[in-house]
C-alpha positions as CSV (number, residue, x, y, z in Angstrom):
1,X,97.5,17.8,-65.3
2,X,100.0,19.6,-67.4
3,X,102.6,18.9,-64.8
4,X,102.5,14.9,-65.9
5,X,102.1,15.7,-69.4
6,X,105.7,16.0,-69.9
7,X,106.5,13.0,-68.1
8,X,104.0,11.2,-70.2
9,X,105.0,12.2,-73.4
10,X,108.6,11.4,-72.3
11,X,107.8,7.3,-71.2
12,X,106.0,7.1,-73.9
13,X,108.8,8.2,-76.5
14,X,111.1,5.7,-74.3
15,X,108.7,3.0,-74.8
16,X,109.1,3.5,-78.7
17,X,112.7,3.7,-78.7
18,X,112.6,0.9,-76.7
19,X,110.8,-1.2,-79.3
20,X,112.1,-0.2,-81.6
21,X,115.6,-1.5,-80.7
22,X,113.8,-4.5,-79.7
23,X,112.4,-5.2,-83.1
24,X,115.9,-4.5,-84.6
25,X,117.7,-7.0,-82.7
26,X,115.7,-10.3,-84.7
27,X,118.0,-10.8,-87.5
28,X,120.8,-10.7,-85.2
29,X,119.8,-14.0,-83.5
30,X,117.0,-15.7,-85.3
31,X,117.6,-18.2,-88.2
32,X,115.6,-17.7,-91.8
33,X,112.1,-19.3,-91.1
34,X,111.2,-17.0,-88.3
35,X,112.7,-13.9,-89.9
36,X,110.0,-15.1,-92.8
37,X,107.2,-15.0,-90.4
38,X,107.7,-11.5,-89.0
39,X,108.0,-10.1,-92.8
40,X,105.1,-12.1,-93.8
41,X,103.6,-10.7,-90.2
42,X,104.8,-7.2,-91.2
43,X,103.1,-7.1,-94.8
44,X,100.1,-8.4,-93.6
45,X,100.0,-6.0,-90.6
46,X,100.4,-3.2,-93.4
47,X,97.4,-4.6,-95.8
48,X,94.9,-4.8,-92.6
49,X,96.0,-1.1,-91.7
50,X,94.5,0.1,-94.4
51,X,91.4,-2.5,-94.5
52,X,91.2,-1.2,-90.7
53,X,90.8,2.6,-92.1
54,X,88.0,1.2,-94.9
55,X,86.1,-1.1,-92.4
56,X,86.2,0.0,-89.3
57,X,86.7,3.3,-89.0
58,X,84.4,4.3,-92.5
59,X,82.2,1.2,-92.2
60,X,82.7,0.4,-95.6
61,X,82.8,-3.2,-96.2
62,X,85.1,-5.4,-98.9
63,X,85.9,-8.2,-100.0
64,X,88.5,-7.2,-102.3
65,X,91.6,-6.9,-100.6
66,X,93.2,-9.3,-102.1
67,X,92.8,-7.8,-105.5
68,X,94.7,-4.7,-104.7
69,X,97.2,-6.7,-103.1
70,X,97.5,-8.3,-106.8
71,X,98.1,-4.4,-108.5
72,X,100.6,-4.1,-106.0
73,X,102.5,-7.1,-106.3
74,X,102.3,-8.2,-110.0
75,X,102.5,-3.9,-110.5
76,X,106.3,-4.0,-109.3
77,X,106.9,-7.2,-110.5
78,X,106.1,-6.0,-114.1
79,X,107.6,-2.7,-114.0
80,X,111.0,-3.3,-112.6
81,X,111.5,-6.9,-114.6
82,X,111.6,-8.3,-117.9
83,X,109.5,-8.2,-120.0
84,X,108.1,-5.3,-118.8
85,X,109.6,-1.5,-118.5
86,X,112.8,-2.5,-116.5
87,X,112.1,0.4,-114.6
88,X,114.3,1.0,-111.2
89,X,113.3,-1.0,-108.8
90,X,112.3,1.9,-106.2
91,X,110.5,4.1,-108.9
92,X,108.5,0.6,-109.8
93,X,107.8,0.1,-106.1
94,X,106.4,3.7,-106.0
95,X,104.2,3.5,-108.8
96,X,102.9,-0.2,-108.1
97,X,101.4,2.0,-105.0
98,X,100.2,4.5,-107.0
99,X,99.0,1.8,-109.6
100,X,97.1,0.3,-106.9
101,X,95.6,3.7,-105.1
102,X,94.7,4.3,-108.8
103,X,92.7,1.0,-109.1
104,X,90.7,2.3,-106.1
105,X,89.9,5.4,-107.3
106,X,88.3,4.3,-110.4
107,X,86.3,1.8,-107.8
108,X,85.3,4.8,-105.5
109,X,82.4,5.8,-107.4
110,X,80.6,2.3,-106.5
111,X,82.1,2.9,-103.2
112,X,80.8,6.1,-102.6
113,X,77.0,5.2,-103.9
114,X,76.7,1.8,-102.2
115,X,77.3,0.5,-98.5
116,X,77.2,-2.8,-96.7
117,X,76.7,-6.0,-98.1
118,X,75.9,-4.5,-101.0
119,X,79.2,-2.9,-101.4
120,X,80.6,-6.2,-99.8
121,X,79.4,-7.9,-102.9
122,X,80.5,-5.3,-105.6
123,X,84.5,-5.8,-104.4
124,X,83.8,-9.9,-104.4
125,X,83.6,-9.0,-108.5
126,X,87.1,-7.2,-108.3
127,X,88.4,-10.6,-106.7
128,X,87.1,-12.9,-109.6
129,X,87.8,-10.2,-112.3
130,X,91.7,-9.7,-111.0
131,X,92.1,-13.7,-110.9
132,X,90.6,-14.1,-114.3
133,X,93.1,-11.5,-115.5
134,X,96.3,-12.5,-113.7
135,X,95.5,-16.3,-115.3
136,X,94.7,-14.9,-118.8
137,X,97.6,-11.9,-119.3
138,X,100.4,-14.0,-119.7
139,X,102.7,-11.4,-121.3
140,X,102.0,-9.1,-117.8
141,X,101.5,-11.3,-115.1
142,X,103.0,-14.8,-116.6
143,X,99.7,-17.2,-116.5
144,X,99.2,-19.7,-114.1
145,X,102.6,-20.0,-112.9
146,X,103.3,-16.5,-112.5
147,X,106.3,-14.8,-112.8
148,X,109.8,-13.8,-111.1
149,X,110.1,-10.7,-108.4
150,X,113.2,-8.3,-109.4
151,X,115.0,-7.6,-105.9
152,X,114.7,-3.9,-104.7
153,X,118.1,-2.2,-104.8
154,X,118.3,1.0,-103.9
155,X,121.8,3.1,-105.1
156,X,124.6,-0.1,-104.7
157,X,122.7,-1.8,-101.9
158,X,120.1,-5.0,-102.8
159,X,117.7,-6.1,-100.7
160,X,116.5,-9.3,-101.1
161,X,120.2,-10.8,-102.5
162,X,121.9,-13.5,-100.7
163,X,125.2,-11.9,-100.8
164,X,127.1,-14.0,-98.2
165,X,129.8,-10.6,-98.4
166,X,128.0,-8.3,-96.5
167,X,128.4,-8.7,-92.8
168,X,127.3,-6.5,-90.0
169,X,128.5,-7.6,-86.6
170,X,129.4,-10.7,-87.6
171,X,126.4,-11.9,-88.4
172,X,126.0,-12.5,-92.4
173,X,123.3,-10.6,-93.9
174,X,120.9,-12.6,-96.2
175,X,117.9,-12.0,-97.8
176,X,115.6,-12.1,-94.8
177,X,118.2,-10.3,-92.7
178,X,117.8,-7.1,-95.7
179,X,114.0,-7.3,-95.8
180,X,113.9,-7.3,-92.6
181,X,114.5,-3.5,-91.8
182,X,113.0,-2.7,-95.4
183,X,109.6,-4.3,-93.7
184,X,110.1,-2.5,-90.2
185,X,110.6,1.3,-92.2
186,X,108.1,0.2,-94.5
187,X,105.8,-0.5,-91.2
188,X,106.4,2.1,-89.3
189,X,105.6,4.3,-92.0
190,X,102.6,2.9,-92.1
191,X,101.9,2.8,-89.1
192,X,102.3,6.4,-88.0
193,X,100.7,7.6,-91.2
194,X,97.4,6.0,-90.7
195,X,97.6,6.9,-86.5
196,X,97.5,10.8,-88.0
197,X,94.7,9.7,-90.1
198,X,92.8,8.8,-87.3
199,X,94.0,11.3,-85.0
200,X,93.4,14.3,-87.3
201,X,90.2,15.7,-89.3
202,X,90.2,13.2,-91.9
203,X,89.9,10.2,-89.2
204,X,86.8,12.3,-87.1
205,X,85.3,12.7,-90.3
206,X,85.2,8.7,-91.1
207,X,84.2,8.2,-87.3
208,X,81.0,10.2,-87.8
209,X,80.2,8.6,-91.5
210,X,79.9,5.3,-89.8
211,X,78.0,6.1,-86.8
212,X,75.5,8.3,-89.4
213,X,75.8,9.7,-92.5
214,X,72.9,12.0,-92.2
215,X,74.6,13.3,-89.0
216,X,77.9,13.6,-91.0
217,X,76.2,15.2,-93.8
218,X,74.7,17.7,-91.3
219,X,77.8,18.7,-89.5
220,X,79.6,19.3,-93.1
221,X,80.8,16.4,-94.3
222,X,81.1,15.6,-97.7
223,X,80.1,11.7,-97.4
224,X,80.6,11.0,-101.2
225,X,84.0,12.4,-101.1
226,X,84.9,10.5,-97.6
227,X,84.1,7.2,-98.5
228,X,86.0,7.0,-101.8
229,X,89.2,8.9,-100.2
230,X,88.7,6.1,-97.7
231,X,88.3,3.1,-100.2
232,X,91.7,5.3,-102.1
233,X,94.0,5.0,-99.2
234,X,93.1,1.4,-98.0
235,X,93.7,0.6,-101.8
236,X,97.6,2.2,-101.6
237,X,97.8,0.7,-98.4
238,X,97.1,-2.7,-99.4
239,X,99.3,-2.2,-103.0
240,X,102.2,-1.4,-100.1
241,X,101.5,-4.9,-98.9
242,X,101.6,-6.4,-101.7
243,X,104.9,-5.0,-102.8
244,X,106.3,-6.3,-99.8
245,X,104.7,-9.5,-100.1
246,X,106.1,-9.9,-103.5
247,X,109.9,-9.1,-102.7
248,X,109.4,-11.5,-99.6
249,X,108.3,-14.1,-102.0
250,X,110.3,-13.1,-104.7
251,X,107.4,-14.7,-107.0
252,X,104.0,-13.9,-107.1
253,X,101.4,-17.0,-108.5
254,X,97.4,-15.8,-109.4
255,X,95.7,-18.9,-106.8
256,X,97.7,-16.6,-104.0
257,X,95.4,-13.8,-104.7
258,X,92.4,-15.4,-104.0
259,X,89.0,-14.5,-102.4
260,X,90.7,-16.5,-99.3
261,X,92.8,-13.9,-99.2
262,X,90.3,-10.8,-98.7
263,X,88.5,-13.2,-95.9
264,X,91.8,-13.6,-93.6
265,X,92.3,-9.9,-94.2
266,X,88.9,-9.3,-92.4
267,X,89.5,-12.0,-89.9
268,X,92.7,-9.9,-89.3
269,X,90.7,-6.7,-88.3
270,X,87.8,-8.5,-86.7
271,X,90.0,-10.7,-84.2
272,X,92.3,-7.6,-83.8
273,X,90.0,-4.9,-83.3
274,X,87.7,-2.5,-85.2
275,X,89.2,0.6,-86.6
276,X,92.2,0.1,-84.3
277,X,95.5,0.1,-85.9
278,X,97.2,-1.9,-83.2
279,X,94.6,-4.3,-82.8
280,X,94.9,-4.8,-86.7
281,X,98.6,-5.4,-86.2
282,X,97.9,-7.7,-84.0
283,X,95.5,-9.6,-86.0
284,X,97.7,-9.6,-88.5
285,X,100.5,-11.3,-86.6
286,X,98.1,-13.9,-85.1
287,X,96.5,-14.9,-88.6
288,X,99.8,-15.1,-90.5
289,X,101.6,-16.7,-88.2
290,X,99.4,-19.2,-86.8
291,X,99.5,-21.4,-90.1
292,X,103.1,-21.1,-90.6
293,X,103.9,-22.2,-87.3
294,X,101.5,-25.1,-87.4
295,X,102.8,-26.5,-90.3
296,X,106.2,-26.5,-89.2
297,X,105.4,-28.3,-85.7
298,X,102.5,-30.7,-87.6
299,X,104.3,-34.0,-86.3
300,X,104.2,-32.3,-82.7
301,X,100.4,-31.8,-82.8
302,X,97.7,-34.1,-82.4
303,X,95.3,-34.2,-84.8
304,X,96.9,-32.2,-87.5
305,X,98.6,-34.1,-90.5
306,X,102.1,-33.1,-92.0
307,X,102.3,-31.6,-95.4
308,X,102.3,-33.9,-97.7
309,X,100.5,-36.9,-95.7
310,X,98.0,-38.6,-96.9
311,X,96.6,-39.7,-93.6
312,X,93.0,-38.1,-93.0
313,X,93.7,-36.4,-90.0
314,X,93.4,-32.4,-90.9
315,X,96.4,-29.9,-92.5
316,X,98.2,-27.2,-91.0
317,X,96.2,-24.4,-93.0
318,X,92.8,-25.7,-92.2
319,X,93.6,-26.6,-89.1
320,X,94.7,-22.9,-88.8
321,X,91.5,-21.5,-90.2
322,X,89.6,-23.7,-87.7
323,X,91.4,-22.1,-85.3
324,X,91.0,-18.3,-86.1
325,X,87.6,-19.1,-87.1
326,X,86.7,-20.2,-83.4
327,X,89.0,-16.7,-82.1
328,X,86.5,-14.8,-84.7
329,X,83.1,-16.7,-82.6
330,X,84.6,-16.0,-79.5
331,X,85.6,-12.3,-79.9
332,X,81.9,-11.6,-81.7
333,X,80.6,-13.4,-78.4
334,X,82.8,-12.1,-75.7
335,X,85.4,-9.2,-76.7
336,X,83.8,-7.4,-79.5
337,X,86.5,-4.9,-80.0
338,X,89.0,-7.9,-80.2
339,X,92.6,-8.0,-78.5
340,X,93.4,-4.5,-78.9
341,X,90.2,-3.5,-76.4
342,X,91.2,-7.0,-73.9
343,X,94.7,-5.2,-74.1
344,X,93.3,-1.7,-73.2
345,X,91.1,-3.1,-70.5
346,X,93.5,-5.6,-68.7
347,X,96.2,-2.4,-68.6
348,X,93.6,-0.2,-66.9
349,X,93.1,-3.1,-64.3
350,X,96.6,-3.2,-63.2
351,X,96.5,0.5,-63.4
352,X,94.1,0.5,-60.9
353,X,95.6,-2.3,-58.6
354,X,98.9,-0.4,-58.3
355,X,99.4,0.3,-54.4
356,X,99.2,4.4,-54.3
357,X,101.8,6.4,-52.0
358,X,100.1,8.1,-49.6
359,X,100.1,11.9,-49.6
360,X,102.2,13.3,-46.5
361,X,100.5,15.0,-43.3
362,X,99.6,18.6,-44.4
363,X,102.0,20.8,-42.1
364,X,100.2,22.4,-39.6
365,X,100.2,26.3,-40.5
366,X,100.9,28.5,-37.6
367,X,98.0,30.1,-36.3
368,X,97.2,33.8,-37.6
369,X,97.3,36.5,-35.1
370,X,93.4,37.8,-34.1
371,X,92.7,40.8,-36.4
372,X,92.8,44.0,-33.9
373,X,89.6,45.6,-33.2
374,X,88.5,48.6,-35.3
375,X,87.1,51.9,-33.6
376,X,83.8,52.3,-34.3
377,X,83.8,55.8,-36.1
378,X,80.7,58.2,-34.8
379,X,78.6,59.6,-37.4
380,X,78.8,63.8,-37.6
């Protein structure tokens, strides 16, 4: 066994570097629509992370993502624009993350008293609360029709500016093109952050508050302390996202932030995969860019009107949520730990199938000489 370790560790470290070069190569061939997607796809991914690390690997349920997606993405929006502090862009990034992480901490103490639907209910009044404010703070967040997103510049390079002088092997780097890598560090931070999580103490810890807090409780954990740590992190995590979401935008409007919001981000973790952070990527991806690439190919779909029709035939979006709706039924009924586990399962099939080498003939060994007789000895 700790002969293939080595070779393990060393396909698996070429598999990364692998996609990784894979997922850099995008701007260099797609146009701007599908360059959208994959940031949308890669914010989204970031924001179910961390509802992954609060759902299902604490068992905490919530409904109000979306609000601490709103901290994050007004949060920046305020502090590096005018009106507003005109902080750097970077340091305003920072602390909209921090803003947000602080916006769950003064929520943990409900968190860490109250569990399940009940809890569940508690963040639907966050959702409510933060639209009511977003649409009454005018000065802060603009009103109804929100307010502009400062680009993120760090030293003499902008992201997020369509500067038609910057060029990297030939191919003119936009705004998406920028955001692009911003989204894949972003993610990939992310990414390895919350693996450790899960991986380490902290992440055990979690495991065994869901399964039982009286067992956790008995084997030393401190389950008040857990769960709002838990409910803190998801809430950075998702103020991240909404950063990210903001400069993608580059403006943020209130009816975005809705309580639709916080129900695609469970439909995210549900479809992808409890307490899984790849199957929450991959929920992500599927539920962000499902709609998007519905309404672009509307006229090519039967059934499904084009934006803007007044026909009565069904939208993109809703046709969309129809869609993910029916994945939700059918991985409840059929694949309860969502694509991530049919991922898992279908690799260790073909594992299996693969034709083994056979093991060559043992060498016949040479045959031992008899051992020579020993004298008896006679007793004095």
């Amino acid at each position: 066994m700790s002969d293939r370790l080595p070779g393990v560790l060393t396909r698996r470290r070429a598999s990364l570097l692998l996609l990784a070069v894979v997922l850099c190569l995008p701007p260099f061939y797609l146009d701007a629509f599908w360059l959208r997607i994959g940031l949308f796809s890669m914010a989204a991914a970031i924001g179910a992370v961390g509802l992954a690390l609060l759902t299902g690997t604490a068992g905490q349920l919530s409904l109000g993502h979306a609000f601490f997606l709103a901290v994050g993405a007004y949060g920046y929006a305020w502090l590096a624009g005018e009106p507003g502090p005109g902080l750097p862009p970077a340091v305003a990034a920072l602390l909209a993350v921090l803003l947000a992480g602080a916006a769950g901490g003064l929520f943990s103490p409900v968190a860490a008293r109250v569990k399940g639907i009940y809890l569940g209910i508690a963040t639907l009044a966050l959702v409510f609360l933060g639209h009511h404010v977003l649409l009454t703070a005018d000065s802060v967040t603009g009103g109804f029709n929100g307010r502009s997103v400062p680009p993120l510049t760090l030293g003499d390079f902008t992201f997020g500016a369509d500067d038609p002088e910057l060029t990297v092997l030939g191919v003119p780097f936009g705004a998406e093109e920028r955001l692009w890598f911003l989204g894949l560090a972003l993610f990939a931070l992310t990414w390895f952050t919350a693996r450790g999580l899960l991986r380490g103490r902290p992440g055990r810890a979690l495991s065994a508050l869901r399964d039982s807090e009286t067992a956790a409780a008995v084997m030393g954990v401190d389950v008040a302390r857990h769960r709002s740590a838990a409910f803190v992190v998801s809430s950075m995590y998702a103020g991240l996202a909404g950063v990210l979401l903001a400069l993608a935008f580059r403006r943020v409007v209130p009816d975005y932030f809705s309580l639709a919001l916080s129900v695609d981000y469970l439909a995210m973790i549900v479809i992808g995969g409890l307490g899984s952070v790849a199957g929450a990527t991959a929920g992500a991806v599927f539920v962000t860019a499902l709609p998007l690439l519905m309404t672009r190919y509307a006229d090519q779909l039967p059934l499904v009107a084009t934006p803007g029709s007044t026909e009565g035939a069904v939208g993109p979006t809703e046709a969309a949520r129809y869609l993910y709706g029916a994945a939700i039924v059918l991985v409840l009924l059929y694949a309860p730990d969502g694509l991530h586990g049919l991922a898992r399962r279908a690799r260790d099939r073909v594992r299996h199938r693969r034709p083994r080498t056979p093991a060559p003939d043992p060498v016949p060994s040479p045959p031992q000489p008899a051992a020579a007789a020993r004298s008896k000895e006679h007793t004095p």
